[in-house]
C-alpha positions as CSV (number, residue, x, y, z in Angstrom):
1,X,29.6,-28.7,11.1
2,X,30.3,-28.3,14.6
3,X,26.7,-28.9,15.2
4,X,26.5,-32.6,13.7
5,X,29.4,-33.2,16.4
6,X,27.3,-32.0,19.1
7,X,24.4,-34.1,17.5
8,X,26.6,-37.3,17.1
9,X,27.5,-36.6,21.0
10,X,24.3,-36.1,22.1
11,X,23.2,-39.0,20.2
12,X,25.8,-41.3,21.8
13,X,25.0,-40.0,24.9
14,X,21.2,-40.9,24.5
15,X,22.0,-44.5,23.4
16,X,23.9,-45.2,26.4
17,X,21.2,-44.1,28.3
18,X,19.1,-46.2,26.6
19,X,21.3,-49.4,27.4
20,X,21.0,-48.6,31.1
21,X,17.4,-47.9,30.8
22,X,16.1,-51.0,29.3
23,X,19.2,-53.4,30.7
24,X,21.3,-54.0,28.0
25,X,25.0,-54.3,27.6
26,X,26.8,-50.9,28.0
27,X,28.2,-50.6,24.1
28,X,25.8,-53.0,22.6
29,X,24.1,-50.7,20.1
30,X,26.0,-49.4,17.1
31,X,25.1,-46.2,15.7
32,X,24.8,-46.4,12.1
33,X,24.5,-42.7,10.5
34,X,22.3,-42.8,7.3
35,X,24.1,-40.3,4.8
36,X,21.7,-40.4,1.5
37,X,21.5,-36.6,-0.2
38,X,23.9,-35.4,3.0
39,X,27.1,-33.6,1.4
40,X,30.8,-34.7,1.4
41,X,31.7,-31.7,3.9
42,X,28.7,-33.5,6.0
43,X,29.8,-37.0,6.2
44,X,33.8,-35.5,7.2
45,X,32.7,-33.5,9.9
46,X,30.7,-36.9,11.2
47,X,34.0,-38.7,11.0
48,X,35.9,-36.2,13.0
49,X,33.4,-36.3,15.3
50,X,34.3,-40.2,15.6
51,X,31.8,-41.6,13.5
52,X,33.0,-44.7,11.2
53,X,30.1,-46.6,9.8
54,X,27.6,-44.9,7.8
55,X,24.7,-46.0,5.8
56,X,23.8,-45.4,1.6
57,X,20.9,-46.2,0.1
58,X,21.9,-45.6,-3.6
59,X,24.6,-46.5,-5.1
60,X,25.1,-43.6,-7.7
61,X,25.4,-41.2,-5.1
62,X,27.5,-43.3,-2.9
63,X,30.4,-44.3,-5.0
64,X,31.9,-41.0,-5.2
65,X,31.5,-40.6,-1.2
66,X,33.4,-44.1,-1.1
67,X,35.8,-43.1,-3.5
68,X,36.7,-39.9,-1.8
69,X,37.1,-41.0,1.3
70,X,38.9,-44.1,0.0
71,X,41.9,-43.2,2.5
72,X,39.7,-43.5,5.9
73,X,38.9,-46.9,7.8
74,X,35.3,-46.6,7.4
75,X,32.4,-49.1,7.0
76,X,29.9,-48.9,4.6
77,X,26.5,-50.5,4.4
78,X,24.1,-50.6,1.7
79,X,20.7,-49.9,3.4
80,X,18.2,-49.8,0.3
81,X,16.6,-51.7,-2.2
82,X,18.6,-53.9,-4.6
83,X,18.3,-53.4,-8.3
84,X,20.0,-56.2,-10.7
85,X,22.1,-54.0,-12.3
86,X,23.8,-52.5,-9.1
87,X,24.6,-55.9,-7.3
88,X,28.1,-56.0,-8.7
89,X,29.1,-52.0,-7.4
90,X,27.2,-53.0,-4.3
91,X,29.4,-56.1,-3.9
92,X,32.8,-54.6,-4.7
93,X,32.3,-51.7,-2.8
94,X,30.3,-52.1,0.8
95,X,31.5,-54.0,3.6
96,X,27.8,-54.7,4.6
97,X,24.7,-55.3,2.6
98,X,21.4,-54.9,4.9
99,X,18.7,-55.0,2.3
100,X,18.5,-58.5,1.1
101,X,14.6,-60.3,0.0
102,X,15.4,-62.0,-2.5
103,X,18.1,-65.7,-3.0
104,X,18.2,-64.2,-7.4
105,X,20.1,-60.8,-5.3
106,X,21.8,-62.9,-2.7
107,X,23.1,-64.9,-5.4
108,X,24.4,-62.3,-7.4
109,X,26.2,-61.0,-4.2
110,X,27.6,-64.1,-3.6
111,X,29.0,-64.5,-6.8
112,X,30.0,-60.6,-7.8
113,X,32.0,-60.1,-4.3
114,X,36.1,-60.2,-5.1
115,X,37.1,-63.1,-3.3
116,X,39.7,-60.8,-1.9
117,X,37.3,-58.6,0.2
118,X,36.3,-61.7,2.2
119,X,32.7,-62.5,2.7
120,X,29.8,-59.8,2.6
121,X,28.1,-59.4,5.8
122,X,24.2,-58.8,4.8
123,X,21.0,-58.8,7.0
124,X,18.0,-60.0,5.7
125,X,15.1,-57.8,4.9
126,X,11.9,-58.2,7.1
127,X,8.6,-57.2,6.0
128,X,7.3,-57.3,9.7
129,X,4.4,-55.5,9.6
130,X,3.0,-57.6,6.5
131,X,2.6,-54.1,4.3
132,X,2.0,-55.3,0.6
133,X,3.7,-51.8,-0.3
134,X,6.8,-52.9,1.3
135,X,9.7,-55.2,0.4
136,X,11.1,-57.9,2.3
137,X,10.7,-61.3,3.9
138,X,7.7,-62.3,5.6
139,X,8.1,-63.4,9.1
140,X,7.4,-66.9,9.1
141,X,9.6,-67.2,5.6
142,X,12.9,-65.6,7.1
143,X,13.6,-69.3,8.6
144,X,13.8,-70.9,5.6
145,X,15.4,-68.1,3.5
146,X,18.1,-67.8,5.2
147,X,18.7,-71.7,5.1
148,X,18.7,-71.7,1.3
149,X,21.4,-67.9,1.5
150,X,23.3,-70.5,4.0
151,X,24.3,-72.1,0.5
152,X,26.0,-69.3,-1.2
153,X,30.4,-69.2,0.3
154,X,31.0,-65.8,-0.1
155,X,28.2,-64.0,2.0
156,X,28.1,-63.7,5.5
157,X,25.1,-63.7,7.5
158,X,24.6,-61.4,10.1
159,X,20.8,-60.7,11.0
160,X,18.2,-59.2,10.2
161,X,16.8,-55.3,9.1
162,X,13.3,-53.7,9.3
163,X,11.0,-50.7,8.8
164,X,8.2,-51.7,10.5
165,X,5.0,-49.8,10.3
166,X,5.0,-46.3,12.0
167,X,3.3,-46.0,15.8
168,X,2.6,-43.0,17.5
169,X,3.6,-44.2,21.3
170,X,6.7,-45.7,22.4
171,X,4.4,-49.2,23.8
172,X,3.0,-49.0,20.4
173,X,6.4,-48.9,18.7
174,X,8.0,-51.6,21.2
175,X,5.0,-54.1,20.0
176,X,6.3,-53.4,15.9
177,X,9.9,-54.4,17.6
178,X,9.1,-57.2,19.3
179,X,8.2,-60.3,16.7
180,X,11.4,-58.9,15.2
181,X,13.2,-59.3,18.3
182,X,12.1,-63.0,19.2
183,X,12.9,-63.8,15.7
184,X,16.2,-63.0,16.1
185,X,16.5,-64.7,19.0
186,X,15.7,-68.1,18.1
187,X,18.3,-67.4,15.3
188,X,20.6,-66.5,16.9
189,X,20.7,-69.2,19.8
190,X,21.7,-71.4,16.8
191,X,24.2,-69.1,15.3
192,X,26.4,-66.8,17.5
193,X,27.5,-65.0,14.3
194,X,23.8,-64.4,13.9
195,X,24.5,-61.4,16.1
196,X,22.6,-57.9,14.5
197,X,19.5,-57.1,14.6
198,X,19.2,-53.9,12.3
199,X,16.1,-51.9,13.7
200,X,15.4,-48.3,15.1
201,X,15.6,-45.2,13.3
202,X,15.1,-41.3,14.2
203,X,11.6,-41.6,15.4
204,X,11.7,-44.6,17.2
205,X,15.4,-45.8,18.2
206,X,14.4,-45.6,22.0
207,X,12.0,-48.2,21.1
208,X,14.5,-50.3,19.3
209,X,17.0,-50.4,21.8
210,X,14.3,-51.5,24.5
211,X,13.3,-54.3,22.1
212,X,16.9,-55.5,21.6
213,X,18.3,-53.7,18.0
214,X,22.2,-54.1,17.9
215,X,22.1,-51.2,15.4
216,X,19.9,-48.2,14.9
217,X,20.4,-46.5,11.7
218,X,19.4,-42.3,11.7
219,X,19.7,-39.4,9.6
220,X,17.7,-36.7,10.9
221,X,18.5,-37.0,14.5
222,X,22.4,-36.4,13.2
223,X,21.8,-34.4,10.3
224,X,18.4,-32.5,10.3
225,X,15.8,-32.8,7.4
226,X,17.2,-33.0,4.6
């Protein structure tokens, strides 16, 4: 365990890097550590090691993580996709929802979260890379999604999330990045509370942070394979 500390330092480390590297703000890119199949013992040694927002991607595995650590401050976000049946445990139970491509999920969302938990903060799926395989929103539909989400009280919108298509070269990787990144902009010019932009993970994070992500979600650079 004293190994994902040294991982989660190293990590850190290599993110603030990152921020000088490619001028952005020094503490401008959250680490979000992806915790799917990664054991209890796992995810405690991450918190002592400072970490406090980590990242699910089903919910039957999740809820007894949540549950048993139900005494610790943390933030959890739902990072996969979104069946029907789970939108109401999704709702009562993460703080953040980043896997949202469809206004029949939203809506459920909306109208599953306890009014006493506040709004859900959720980012909007982006199929950016146009891969019929894949789920989210087109590019040239996010616009006009999230205009119609704008209508539902009890769900906060925060950015937007992607997996774009893998690249073998950091330039190669940077050009996946960047529609997401001017996307966001123009967003967000219009909305400060517009303000993540959910992209970057273990293979490619350096390439994220140089296009602008706000949060770069990884698992096997903290954790190892799995």
């Amino acid at each position: 365990m004293t190994n994902i500390a040294q991982c989660i330092s190293a990590i850190k480390k290599r993110i603030a890097r990152d921020e000088i590297k490619y001028h952005r703000p020094a503490g401008s890119v959250q680490l979000l550590a992806v915790t799917k199949h990664q054991s209890l013992e796992k995810i405690k040694a991450a918190i002592d090691a400072g970490q406090c927002a980590f990242g699910e991607s089903y919910l039957q595995e999740a809820l007894p993580k949540i549950a048993a650590l139900s005494d610790v401050p943390l933030e959890w976000h739902f990072i996969g996709p979104i069946q029907r049946n789970k939108t109401r445990k999704i709702a009562e139970h993460f703080q953040w929802v980043q896997s949202v491509d469809s206004l029949t999920i939203a809506k459920r969302l909306n109208e599953q979260r306890p009014i006493h938990l506040g709004p859900l903060n959720i980012c909007i799926e982006v199929n950016s890379s146009d891969e019929p395989s894949k789920s989210g929103i087109p590019l040239h539909e996010v616009a006009s999604f999230i205009a119609n989400c704008r209508a539902f009280p009890h769900l906060k919108i925060r950015g937007l999330m992607a997996i774009p298509a893998p690249a073998s070269s950091l330039s190669q990787q940077r050009e996946r990045f960047h529609s997401l990144l001017v996307l966001w902009q123009s967003l967000n010019a219009s909305d400060p509370q517009f303000d993540t932009l959910s992209i970057g993970m273990s293979d490619d994070f350096e390439a994220a942070i140089a296009e602008g992500s706000t949060m770069v979600r990884l698992g096997t650079a903290l954790f190892g394979k799995r």
